[in-house]
N, C-alpha and C positions, 0 to 999 in steps of 0.2 A: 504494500500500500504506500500511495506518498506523504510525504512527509508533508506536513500542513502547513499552509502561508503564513505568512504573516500578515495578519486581517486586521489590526489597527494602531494609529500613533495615540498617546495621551498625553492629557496640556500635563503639564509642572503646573504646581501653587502660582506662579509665577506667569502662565496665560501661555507659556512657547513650548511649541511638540517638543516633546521628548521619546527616544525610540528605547525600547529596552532589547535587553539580548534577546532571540528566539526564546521564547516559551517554551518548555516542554520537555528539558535537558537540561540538567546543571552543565557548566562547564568541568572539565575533568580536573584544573586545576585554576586556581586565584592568582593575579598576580600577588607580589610580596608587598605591596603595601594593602590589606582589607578594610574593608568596613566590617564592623563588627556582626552584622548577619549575615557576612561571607562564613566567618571563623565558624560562628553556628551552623552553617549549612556544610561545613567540610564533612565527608566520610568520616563514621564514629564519633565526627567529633562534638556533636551536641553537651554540650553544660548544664544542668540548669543554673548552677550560678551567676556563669555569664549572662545566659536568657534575662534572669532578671532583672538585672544592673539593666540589660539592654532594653528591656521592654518597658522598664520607671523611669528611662532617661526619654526612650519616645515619646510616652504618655506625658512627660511634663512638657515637652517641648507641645507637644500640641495641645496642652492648656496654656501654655505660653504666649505662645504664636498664634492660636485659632485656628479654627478648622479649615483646613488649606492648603496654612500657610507651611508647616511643617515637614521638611525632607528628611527628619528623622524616622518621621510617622506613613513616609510613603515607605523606605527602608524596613518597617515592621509589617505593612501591608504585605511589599512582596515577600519576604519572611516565611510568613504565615502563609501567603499563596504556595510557595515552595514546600515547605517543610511539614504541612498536613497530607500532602500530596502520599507522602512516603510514611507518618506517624501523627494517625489520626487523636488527638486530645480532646474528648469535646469540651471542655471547657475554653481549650484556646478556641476551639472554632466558636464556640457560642460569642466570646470576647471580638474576635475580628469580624461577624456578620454585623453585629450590635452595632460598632467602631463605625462601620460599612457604611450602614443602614442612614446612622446619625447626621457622619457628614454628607450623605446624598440629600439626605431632607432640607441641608443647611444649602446644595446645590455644588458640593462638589464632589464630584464620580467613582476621583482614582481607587480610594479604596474597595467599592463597589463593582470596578471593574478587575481587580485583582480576586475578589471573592469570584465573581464570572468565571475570570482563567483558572481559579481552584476547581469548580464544580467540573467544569469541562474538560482538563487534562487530571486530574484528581479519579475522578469519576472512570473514565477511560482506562488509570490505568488499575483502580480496585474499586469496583463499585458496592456506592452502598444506597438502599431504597430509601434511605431517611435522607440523604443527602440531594438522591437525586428530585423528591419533593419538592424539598426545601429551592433546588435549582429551578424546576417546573413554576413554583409559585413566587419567586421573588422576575424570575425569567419575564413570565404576567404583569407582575406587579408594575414593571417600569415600563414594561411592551404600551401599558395603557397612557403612561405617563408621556410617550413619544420617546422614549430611550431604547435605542434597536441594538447596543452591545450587549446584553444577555441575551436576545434570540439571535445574534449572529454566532456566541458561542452557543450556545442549546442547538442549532444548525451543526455547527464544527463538530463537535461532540457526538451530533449521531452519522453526520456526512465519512467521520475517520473512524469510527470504534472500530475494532478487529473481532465481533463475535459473531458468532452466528446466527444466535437468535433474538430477531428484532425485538427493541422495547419501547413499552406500551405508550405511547406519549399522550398527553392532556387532549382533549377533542381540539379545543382552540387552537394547542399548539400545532397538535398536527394540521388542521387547516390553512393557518398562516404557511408551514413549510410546503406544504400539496399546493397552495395555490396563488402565494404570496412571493413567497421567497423561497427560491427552489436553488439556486446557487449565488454564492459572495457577489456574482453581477447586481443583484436583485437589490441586496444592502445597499452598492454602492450607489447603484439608480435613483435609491429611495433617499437619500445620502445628498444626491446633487442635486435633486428637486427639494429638498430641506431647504440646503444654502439658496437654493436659485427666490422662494419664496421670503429667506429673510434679508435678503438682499435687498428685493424690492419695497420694502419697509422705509 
């Protein structure tokens, strides 16, 4: 099967794209200077000590900063995107949907698109039905809001899985993908008729 695109850029706190590495793969090694959720992400080498330190240092900066404004707090986002992937906690996951959830309502994404890239390569590579729910219904949740990144990945998700036996999707969802958005052309179509209407604003 191929390997999956890379299907979107996201703004920084700061309003400028920023690309991140492929999705999907750690890199096999870090350079030598890390950010501290590299060190956590190395083979074995999870801490919890360090976790902590790192995780009270993000959470201040984003009651510091505000919701946004914080590159600590995207640092813990993707973190938490990576490292559930491979050792599911649900308490960390209940922490980072919450976290998600918060800054979305406040109207900014990143975190809520990092929980996306969890459900969708997360999901892919051990699935679990309470998860992929949770994907289904937050997926919904924004689809109605006019945010088309959770069914672009809820698409990826079932467009790459490697199993064999199809799964059951939401009646809506699957309508939307049968007759809406049947391939990444479809997002981006929907994507340029976005801008082209707020343009003329």
């Amino acid at each position: 099967m191929n390997p999956r695109p890379s299907l979107k850029l996201s703004c920084s706190p700061h309003g400028t794209l920023s690309s991140s590495p492929p999705v999907g793969s750690l890199p096999k090694s870090f350079p030598p200077f890390q950010h501290p959720s590299h060190k956590l992400l190395e083979e074995n080498g999870f801490k919890q000590q360090k976790y902590l330190k790192f995780h009270k240092r993000c959470l201040n900066d984003r009651k510091k900063l505000g919701i946004g404004c914080s590159e600590e707090m995207n640092s813990l986002y993707r973190f938490w995107s990576y490292f559930l992937r491979d050792m599911f906690v649900p308490s960390m996951y209940n922490e980072f949907r919450k976290l998600a959830l918060e800054d979305a309502a406040a109207n900014y994404n990143y975190g809520l698109e990092c929980l996306f890239r969890f459900y969708s390569y997360g999901l892919e590579k051990k699935y679990r039905d309470d998860l992929y729910k949770d994907f289904e219904q937050l997926t919904l949740d924004f689809y109605h809001k006019g945010n088309l990144y959770g069914l672009e990945k809820y698409w990826a998700f079932h467009h790459f899985r490697d199993q064999g036996e199809p799964l059951k999707k939401h009646p809506e969802l699957d309508r939307l993908l049968g007759e809406e958005y049947r391939g990444l052309e479809d997002f981006r179509a929907k994507e340029r008729n976005a801008g082209t209407r707020d343009d003329s604003h």
